[in-house]
N, CA, C and O of each residue as an XYZ file, in Angstrom:
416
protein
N     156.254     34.435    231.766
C     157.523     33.744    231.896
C     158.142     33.448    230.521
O     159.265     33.854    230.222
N     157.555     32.901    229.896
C     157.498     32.678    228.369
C     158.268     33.983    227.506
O     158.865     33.722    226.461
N     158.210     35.211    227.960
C     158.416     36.424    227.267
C     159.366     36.638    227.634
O     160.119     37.071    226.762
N     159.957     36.518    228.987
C     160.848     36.629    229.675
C     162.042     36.006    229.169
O     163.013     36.703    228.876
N     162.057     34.760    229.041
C     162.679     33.487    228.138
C     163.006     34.515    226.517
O     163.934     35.178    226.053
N     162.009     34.230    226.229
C     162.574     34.991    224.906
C     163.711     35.845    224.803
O     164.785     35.658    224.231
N     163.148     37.128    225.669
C     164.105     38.416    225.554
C     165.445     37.850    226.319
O     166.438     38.539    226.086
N     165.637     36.870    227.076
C     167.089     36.246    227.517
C     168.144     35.984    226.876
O     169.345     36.207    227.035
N     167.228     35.246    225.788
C     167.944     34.199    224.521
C     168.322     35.250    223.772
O     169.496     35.446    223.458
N     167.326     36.019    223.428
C     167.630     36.994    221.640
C     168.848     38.109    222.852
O     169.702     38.707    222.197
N     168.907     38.310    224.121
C     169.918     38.899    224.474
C     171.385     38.254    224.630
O     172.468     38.837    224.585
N     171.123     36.931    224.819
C     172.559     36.329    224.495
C     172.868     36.153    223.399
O     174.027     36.064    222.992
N     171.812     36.071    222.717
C     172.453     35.423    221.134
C     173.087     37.184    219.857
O     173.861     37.411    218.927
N     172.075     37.925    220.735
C     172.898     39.238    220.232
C     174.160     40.018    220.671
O     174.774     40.827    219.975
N     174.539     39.521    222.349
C     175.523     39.507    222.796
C     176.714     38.647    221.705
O     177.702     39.130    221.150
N     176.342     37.643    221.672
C     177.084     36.653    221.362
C     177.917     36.918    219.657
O     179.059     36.729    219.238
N     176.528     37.483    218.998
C     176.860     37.848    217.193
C     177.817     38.892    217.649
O     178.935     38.733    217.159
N     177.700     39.931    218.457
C     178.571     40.905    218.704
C     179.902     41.112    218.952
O     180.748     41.941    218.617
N     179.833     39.701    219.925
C     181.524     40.005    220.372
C     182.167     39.027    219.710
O     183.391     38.896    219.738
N     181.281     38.194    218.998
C     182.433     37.425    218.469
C     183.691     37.701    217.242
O     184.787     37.143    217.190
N     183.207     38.606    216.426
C     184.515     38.950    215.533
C     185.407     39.837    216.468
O     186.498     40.099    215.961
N     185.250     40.223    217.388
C     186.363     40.820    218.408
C     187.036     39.928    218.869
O     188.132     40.241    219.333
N     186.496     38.140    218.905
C     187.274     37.427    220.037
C     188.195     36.670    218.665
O     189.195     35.976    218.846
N     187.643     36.965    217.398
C     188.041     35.726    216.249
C     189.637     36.773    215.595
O     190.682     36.284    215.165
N     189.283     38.320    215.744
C     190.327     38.953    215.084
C     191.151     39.660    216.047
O     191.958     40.450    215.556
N     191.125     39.544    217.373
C     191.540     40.389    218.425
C     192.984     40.370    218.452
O     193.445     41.436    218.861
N     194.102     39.234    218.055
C     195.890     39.399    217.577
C     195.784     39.228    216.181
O     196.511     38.311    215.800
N     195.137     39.781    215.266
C     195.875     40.030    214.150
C     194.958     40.885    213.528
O     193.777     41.212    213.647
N     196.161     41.187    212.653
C     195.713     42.551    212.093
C     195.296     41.944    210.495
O     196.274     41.472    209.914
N     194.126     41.899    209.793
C     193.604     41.864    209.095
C     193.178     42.440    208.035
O     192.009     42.821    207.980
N     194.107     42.626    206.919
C     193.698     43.964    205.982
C     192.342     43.586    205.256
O     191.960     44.320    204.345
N     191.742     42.692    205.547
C     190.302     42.856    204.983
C     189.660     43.668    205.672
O     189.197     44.714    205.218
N     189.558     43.310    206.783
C     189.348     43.972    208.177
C     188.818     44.897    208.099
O     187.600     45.000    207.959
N     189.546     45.720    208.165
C     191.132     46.941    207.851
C     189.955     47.946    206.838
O     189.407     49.027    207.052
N     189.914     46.912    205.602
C     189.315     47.661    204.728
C     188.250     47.622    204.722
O     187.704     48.576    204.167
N     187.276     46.446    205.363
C     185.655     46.744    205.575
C     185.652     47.911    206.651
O     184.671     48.635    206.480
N     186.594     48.377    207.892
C     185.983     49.464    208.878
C     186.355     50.569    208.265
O     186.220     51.625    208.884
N     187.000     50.592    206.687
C     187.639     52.174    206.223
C     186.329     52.277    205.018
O     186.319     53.161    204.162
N     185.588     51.541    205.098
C     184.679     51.307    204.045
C     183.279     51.224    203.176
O     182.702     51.506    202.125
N     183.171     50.311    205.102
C     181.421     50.227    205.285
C     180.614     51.421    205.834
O     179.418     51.538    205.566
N     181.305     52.348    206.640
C     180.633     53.147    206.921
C     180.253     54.399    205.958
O     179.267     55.055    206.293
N     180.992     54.797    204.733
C     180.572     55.328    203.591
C     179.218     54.590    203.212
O     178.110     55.049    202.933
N     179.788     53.020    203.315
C     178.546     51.673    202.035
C     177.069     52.628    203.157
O     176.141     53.167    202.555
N     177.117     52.653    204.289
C     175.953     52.062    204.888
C     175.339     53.528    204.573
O     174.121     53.517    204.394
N     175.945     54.724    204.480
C     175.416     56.166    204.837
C     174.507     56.354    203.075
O     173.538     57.055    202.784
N     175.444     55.279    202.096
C     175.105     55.768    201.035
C     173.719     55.139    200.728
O     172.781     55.687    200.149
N     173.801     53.378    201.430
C     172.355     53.007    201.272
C     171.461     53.905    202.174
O     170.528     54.331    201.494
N     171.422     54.233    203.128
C     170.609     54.920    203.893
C     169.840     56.214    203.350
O     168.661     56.498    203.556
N     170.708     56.873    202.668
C     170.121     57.979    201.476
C     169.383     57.074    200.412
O     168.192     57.374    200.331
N     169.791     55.991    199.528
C     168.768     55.761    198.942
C     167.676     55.503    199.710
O     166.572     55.899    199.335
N     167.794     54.976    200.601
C     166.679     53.874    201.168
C     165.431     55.032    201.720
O     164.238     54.762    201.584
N     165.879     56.255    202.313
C     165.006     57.402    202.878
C     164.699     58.108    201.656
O     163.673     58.766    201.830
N     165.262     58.269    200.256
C     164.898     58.944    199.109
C     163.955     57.825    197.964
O     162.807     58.158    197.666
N     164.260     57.162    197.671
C     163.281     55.509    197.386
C     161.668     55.598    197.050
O     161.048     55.193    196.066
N     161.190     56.332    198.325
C     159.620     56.577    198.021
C     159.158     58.213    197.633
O     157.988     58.543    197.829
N     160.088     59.141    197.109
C     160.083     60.713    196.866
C     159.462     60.333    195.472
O     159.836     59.405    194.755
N     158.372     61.284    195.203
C     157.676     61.056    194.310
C     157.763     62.677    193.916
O     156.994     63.476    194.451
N     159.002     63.197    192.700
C     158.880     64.255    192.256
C     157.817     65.118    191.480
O     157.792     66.345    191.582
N     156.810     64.292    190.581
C     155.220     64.813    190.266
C     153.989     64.840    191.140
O     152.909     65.179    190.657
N     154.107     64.503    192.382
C     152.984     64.545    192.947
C     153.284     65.070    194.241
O     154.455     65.140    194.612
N     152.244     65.484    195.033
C     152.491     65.937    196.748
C     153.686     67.107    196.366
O     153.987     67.468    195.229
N     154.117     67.462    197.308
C     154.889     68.496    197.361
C     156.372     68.258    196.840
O     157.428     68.683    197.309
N     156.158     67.517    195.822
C     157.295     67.073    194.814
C     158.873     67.121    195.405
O     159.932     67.515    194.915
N     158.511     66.533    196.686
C     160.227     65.895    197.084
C     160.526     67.578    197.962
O     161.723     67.605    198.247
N     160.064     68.443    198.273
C     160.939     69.970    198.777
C     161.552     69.526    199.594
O     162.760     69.357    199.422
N     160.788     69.103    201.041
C     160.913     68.625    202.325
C     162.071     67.610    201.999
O     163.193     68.062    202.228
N     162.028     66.556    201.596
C     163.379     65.682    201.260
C     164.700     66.834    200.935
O     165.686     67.119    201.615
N     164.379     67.177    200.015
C     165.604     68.224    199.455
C     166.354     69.282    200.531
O     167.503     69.697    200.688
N     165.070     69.477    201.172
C     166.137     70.845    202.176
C     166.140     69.976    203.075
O     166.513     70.478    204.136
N     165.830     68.587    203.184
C     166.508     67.975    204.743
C     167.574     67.316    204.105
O     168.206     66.932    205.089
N     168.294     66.866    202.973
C     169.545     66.182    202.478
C     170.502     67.532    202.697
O     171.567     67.528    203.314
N     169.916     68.630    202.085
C     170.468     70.116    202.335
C     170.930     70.504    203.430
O     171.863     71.306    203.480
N     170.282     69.935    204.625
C     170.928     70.923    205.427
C     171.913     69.824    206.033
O     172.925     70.064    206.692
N     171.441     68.633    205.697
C     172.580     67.402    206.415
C     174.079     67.951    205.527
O     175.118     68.217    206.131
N     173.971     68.024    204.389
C     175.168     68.584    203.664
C     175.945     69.394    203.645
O     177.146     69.395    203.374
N     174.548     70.901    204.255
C     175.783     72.010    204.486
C     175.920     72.188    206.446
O     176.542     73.138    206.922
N     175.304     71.225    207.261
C     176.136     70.993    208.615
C     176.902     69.559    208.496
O     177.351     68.977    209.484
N     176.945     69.331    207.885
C     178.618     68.462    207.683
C     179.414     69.330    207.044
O     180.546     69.292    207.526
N     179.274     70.320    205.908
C     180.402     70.861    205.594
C     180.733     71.536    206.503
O     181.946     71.349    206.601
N     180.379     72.315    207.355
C     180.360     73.198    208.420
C     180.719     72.985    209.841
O     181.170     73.892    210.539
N     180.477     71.556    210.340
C     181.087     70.886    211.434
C     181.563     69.652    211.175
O     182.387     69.380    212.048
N     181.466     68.928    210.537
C     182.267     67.990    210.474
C     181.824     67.058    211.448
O     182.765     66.336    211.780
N     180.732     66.775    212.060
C     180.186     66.265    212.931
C     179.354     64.860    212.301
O     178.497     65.254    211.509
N     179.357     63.825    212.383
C     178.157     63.020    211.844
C     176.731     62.919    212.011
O     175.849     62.838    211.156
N     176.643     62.946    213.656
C     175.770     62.829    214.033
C     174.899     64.031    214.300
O     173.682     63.846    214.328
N     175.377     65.230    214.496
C     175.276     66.434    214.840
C     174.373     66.505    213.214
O     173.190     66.844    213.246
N     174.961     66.201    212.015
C     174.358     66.550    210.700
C     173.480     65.607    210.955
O     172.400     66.178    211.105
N     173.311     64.059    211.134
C     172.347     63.508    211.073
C     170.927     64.100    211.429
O     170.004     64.155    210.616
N     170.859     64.520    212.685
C     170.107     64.404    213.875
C     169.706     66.339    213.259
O     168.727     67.065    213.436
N     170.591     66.470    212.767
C     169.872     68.004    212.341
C     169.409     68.057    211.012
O     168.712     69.011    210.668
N     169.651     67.311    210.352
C     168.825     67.197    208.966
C     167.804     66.578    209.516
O     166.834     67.264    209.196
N     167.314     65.391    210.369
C     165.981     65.339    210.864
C     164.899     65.929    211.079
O     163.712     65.877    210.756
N     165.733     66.619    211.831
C     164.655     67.936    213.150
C     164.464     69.028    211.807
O     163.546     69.825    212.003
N     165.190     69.198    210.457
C     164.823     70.509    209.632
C     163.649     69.674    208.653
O     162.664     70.096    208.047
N     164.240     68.289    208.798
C     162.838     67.538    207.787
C     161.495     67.438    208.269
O     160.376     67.520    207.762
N     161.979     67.230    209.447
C     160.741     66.910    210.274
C     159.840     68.531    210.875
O     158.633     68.535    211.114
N     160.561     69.531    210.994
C     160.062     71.210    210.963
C     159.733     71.123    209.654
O     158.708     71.784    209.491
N     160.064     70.679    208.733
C     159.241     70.982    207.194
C     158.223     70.302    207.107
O     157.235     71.034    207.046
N     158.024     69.432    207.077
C     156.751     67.797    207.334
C     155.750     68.528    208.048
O     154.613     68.634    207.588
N     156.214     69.236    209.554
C     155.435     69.065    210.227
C     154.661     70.724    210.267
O     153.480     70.971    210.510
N     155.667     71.607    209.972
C     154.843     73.018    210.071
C     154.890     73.418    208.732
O     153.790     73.657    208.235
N     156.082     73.583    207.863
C     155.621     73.823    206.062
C     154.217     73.590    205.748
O     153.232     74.325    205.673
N     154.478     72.018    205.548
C     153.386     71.252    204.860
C     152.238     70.862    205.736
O     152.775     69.932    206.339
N     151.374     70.914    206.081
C     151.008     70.424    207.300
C     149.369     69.890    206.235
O     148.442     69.295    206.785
């Protein structure tokens, strides 16, 4: 019951963080706004590359390859479709085919 309770709360209270800048900015137009949604999503893609490149250790183990041709191929299927997620999710699956059958 106890667990139950929990997952209730952390579901309203994440409901709640969620909708509320929709209910606080919903009639006006906000050029801060404006400029955090033209903005953050560059900020977040760029920490996300450091944050997955961070532990690549170019002198040792297979000196970063596997990293390299999975930033690679995220780079050249975004140039190529223009897709985000499509590059995401396929630079994965080529990192993770390198990780897993390359190097094994």
């Amino acid at each position: 019951m106890h667990e139950l309770l929990l997952i209730v709360v952390i579901a309203i209270v994440t409901l709640f963080t969620r909708t509320i800048p929709f209910l606080l900015f919903k009639n006006h137009k906000n050029a801060f706004i404006e400029y955090l949604g033209d903005v953050l999503p560059y900020a977040i893609m760029a920490m996300l590359v450091v944050y997955c490149l961070k532990s690549v250790h170019l002198l040792s183990g297979n000196h970063g390859i596997c990293e390299m041709i999975g930033v690679g191929s995220v780079i050249i299927l975004h140039m190529i479709k223009r897709n985000t997620l499509l590059s995401i999710f396929g630079g994965t699956l080529v990192y993770m085919l390198c990780v897993q059958v390359l190097f094994v």
